[in-house]
N, C-alpha and C positions, 0 to 999 in steps of 0.2 A: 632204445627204440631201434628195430630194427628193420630194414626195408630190404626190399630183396624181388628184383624182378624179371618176370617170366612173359614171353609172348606177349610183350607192349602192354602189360599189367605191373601196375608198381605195387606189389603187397604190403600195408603196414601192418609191424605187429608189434604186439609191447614184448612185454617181458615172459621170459617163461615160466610154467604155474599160473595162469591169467588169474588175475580177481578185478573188479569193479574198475581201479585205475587202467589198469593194463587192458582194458577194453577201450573206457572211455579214449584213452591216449590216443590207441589205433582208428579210433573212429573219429574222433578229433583231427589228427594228423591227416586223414584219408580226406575228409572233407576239404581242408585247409589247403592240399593240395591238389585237389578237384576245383578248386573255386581260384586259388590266387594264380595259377600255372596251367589250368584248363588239362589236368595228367589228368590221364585212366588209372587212379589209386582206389585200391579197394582197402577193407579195413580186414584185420583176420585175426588170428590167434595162434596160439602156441600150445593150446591144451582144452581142457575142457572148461564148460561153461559151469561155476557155481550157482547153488541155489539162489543168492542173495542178487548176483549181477542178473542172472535169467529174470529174477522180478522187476528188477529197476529197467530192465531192454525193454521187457513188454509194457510195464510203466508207461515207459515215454518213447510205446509205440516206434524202439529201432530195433534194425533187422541182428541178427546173430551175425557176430566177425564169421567170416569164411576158416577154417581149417586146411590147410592146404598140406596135402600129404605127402612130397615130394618138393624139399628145397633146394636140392641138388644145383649146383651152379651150371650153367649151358656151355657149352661152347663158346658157343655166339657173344654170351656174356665175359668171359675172358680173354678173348682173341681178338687179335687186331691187324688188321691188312695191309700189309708193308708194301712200299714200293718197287716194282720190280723191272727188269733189264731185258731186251732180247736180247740173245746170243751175237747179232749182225749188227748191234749199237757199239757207236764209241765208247772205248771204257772207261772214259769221263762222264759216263753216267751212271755203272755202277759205282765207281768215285764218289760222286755225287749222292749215290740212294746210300752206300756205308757210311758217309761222316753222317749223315742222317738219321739214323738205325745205329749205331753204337756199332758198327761194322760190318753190316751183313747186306748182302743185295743179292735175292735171289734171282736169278736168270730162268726165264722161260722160252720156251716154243712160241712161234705165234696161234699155235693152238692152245697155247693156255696151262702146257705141258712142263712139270719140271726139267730144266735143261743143267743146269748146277748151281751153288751158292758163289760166290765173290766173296771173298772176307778180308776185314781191311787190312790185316799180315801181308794175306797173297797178295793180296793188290801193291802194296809199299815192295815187297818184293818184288817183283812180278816189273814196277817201275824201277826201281833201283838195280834190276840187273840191265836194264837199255840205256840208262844213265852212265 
């Protein structure tokens, strides 16, 4: 099962090649976490709808999983917003944002401007030569 989400939509969808399970699942899962977690999960697909699962949908009167034609991951969805330093801060605070970050403190303007990175080398350097 896999989910994958876009624009505060959580997509479930089964397996690729859908048949009967691979619906039920996504719509199952979709509902399940529409109800226990209050998400905006929808249910969807990975492929076309068979003959067999299209009767049993209308059957029991549910809607066709969504198709979504673009899974592409965001930005938004991979990236993450690190802590960052003025130029005119102690440099015990990029210090502080690198042990944090695995070494990195980017420095900005107070316009929100890149001004340079800090990295915990330079910085141990940067200390060890006033030591």
């Amino acid at each position: 099962m896999l989910s994958l989400e876009t624009r505060s939509v959580l997509y479930v969808i089964g397996h690729i090649n859908p048949d009967t399970d691979s619906f039920a699942s996504a719509i199952g899962y979709a509902w399940l976490i529409r109800e226990r977690d209050g998400g905006n999960s929808v249910a969807a697909r990975d492929g076309p709808c068979n003959i067999q699962t299209k009767w049993i949908l209308d059957f029991l009167n549910l809607d066709m999983p969504v198709l979504p034609t673009d899974a592409s991951p965001r930005f938004s969805s991979v990236a993450r917003r690190l802590d960052t330093s003025l130029p005119d801060r102690p440099l015990r605070d990029a210090w502080a944002i690198a042990s944090r970050t695995g070494g990195n403190a980017p420095i900005l303007n107070s316009d929100g401007i890149p001004y340079g990175l800090a990295i915990g080398i330079s910085l141990f350097n940067f200390l060890n030569r006033l030591g």
